[in-house]
N, C-alpha and C positions, 0 to 999 in steps of 0.2 A: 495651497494648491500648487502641481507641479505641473508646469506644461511645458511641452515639447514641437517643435513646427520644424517641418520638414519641406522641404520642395524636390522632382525631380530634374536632377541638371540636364544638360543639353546631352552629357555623355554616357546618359542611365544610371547616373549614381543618384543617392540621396544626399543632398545636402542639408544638415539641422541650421536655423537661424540661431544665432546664440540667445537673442533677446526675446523670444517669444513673440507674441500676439501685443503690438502697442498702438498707440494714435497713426503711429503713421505708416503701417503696413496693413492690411487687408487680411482677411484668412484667405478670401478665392488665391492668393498671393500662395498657398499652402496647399501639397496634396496631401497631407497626416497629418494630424494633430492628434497626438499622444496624451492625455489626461490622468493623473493619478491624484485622486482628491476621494474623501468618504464622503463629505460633506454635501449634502441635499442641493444643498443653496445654491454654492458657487457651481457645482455640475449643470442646472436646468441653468444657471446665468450667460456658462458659458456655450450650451448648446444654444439656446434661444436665439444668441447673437450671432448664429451659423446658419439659422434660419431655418433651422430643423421642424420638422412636423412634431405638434403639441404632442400628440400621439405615440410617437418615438421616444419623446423627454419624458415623456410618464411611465414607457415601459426601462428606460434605463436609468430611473431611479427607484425601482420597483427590485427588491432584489427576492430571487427565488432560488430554492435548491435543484432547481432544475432548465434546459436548456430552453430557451425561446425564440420565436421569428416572429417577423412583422412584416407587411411587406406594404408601405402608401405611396401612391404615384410611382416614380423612378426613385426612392429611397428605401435602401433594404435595413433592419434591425438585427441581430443576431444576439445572443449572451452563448459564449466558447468556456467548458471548466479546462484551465491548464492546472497541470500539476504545483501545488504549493512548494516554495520553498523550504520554509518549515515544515518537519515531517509532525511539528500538533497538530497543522491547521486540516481537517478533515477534509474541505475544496478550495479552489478559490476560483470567481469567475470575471472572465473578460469579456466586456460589450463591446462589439462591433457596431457601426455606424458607416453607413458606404452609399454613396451619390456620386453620379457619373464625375463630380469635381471634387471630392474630398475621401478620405479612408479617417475615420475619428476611432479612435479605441479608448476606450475607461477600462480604467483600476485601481481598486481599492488599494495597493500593495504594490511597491515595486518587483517589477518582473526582470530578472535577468535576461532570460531570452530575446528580448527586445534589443538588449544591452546587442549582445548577439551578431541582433540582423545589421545593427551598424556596423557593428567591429570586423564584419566579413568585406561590409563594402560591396554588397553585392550589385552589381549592372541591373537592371531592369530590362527587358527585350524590345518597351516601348512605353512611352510615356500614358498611356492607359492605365486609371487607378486601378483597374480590376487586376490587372498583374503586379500592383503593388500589395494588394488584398492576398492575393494569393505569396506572395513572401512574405508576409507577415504568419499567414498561417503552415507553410513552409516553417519557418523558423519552431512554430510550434509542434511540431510531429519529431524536426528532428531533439525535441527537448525530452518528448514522449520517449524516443529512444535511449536518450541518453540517461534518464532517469530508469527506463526500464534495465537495462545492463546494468548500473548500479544496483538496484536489488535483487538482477540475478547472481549479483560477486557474492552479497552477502548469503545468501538462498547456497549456492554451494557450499559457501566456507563452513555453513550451518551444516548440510551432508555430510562434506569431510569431519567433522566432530562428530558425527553420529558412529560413522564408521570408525573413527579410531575408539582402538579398546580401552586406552589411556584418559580421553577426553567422556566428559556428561552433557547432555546438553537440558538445559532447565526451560522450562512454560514459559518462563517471562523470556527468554531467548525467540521463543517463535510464533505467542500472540501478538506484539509488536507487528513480525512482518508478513502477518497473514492478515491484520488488518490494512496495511499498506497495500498489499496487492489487492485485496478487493475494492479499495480504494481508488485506488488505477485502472481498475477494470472496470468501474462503474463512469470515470471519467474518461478513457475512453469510449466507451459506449455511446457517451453525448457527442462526443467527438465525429464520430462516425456519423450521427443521426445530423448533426451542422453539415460535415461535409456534403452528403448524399441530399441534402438541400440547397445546398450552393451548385449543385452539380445538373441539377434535376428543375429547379427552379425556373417557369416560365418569368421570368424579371428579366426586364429591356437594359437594365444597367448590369448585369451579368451576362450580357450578349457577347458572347468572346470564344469562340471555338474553343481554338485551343489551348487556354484554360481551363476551361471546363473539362480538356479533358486530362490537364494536368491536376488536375481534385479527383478525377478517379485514380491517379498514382497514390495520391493522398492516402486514399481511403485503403487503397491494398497496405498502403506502409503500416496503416492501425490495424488493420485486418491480422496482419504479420504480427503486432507488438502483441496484439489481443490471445493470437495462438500462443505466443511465447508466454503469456500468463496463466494460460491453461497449464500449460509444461509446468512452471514456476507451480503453481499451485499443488497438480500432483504431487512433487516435491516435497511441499510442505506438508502432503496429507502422508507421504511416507515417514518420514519424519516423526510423526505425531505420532502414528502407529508404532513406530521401531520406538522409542520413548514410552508409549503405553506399553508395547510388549515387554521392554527392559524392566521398567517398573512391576508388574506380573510376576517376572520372573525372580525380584527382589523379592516380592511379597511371598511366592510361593518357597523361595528358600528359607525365609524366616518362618514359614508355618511347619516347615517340613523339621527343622531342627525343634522346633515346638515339640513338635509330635513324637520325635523322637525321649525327649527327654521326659514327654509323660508316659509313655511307653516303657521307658525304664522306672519311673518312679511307682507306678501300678502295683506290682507286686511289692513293693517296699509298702507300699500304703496299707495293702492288705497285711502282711504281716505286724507292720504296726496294731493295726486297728484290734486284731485277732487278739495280740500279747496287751490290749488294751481293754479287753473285757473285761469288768467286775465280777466274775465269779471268783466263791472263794479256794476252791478245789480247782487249779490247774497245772498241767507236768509241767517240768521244766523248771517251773519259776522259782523252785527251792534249790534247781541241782546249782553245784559250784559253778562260776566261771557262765552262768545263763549268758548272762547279760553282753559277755563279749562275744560267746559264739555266736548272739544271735544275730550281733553287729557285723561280725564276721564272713556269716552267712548274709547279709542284706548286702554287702559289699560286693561281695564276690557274685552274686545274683545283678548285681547295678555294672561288673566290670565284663561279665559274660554276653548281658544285652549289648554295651557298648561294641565290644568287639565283634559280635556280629552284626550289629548293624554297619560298623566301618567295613567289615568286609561285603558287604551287600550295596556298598555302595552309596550311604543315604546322607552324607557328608560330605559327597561333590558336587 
C-alpha cells in the first residue's frame, strides 16, 4: 500500500509528510490522504481508522464501470474515470472521499496527475478542503486536455497521410484511434455528470460559493474537450470513407482491366471453339499455312481490341 499525507501550510501551499500516517501523528493532522493500494483489506483498514461511514467503505470497495455518489451526514462519496495511462487499459477510476476535515482519494494505479498538482505547487485561496477538492479535480480536466491534444497530433498526422498521394493509410492505423476517442468521450461524459453534481449538490460540506462556481468553469472546459471529440471524430469518419473510397477504386480498376482482357479473349474463344468442332468436312483445315493464318488472324483481332480499348481510355 502506498500512502500519501498532505497538510495545508500557513502559506496555501501543500506540504507532503515524508513518513506517512504513524503512532505518533494523527490523520485530523492531514487535509489529503492519497491511497493507492487494490487490495480490499488494507483500503476498508485504512478508511475505518478515519472514521469514515460503513456505508462509504462498502461503496469504495465496490468497483463499478460506472460513475457513483453518496451522500451520509456531512460526507460526500464520489468514484471520477480519469484517462489511463496505458492506452490497454479501457478506464480507470478514482474515488473521492470528502468531509469538511479531509479530501481522501483511492486508486488502484499510480496517477501522474497527482504527480502534477504538486510539481505546480499550487497556493490554495484558503485553507477550506473544498478548494483543495476542487484542485485536485482541476488537475484532472487539465490532463483531459492534455491527453485530448495528444490524440488530436495523431488524428492529423493520420489526415495528412490520407491526403498525400505517396502515403496508404491501413485499418489497424485507425481502429486503434477510434476506439481511444470513444473512450474519452465516454469518460468524459462521467466527468461532466460528477462535476454537475458537485456543483448542483444540496451537501453542507460543499457550501462554498465560489467554488461551486469554479466547477461550472470545469464543466464548460469538458464541454469544450467533448466538442473537440466530436471534431476529432468526424475526422476519423472522413478518413474511413477516403480509405473505403481508395479501396473501391482499387477494386474497380482491377475489374475493369479484368473485363478488358475477357473482352479481348471472347472472340479468340469463339474462334477456338468453331476450329474445335468434330466435323469431318470443314474449309480451311486442309488449305496450306491454316494453322498460322489462323494464329495470325486471332492475333491481330487480340492487338486491334487492345488498341482500342487504350485509345478509349480503359487503362487509366
Amino acid at each position: 500500500m502506498s500512502l500519501r499525507c498532505f497538510r495545508i501550510g500557513d502559506d496555501g501551499a501543500l506540504i507532503q509528510n515524508p513518513g506517512g500516517l504513524d503512532d505518533e501523528c494523527d490523520s485530523s493532522d492531514f487535509d489529503w490522504l492519497d491511497l493507492e493500494d487494490d487490495k480490499a483489506s488494507e483500503v476498508r483498514k485504512l478508511l475505518t481508522s478515519l472514521e469514515i461511514d460503513d456505508r462509504i467503505v462498502d461503496e469504495c470497495l465496490h468497483k463499478h464501470s460506472y460513475s457513483r455518489f453518496l451522500h451520509v451526514r456531512n460526507c460526500i462519496f464520489f468514484e471520477l474515470p480519469i484517462v489511463a495511462e496505458a492506452e490497454d487499459d479501457f478506464e480507470t477510476y478514482m474515488s473521492f472521499v470528502y468531509d469538511p476535515r479531509r479530501v481522501v482519494t483511492i486508486r488502484g494505479q499510480h496517477a501522474t496527475l497527482l504527480d502534477d498538482v504538486l510539481g505546480r505547487q499550487i497556493s490554495l485561496i484558503s485553507s477550506d478542503r473544498v478548494v483543495l477538492l476542487y484542485v485536485i479535480l482541476e488537475a484532472v480536466m487539465k490532463d483531459n486536455v492534455e491527453s485530448s491534444l495528444k490524440l488530436r497530433e495523431r488524428i492529423d498526422e493520420l489526415v495528412a497521410d490520407v491526403d498525400d498521394p505517396m502515403k496508404s493509410v491501413e485499418a489497424a492505423e485507425i481502429l486503434p484511434l477510434k476506439r481511444q476517442l470513444f473512450r474519452y468521450m465516454s469518460i468524459f461524459d462521467d466527468q461532466m455528470y460528477c462535476l454537475s453534481f458537485l456543483s448542483q449538490a444540496d451537501v453542507p460540506a460543499l457550501q462554498n460559493k465560489g467554488v461551486r462556481e469554479r466547477y461550472r468553469d470545469l464543466i464548460k472546459s469538458i464541454d469544450h474537450v467533448l466538442r473537440m471529440m466530436n471534431r476529432l471524430e468526424r475526422r476519423l469518419e472522413y478518413v474511413q470513407q477516403f480509405r473505403t473510397l481508395m479501396l473501391q477504386e482499387k477494386t474497380n480498376s482491377r475489374m475493369k482491366i479484368l473485363t478488358v482482357f475477357s473482352a479481348i479473349f471472347l472472340p479468340l474463344s469463339l474462334i477456338a471453339g468453331i476450329y474445335g468442332m468434330n466435323f469431318h468436312q470443314m474449309p480451311v483445315l486442309t488449305a496450306p499455312f491454316a494453322y498460322q493464318i489462323t494464329l495470325a488472324n486471332m492475333g491481330l483481332i487480340a492487338g486491334v481490341m487492345l488498341l482500342f480499348f487504350y485509345w478509349r481510355g480503359w487503362f487509366s
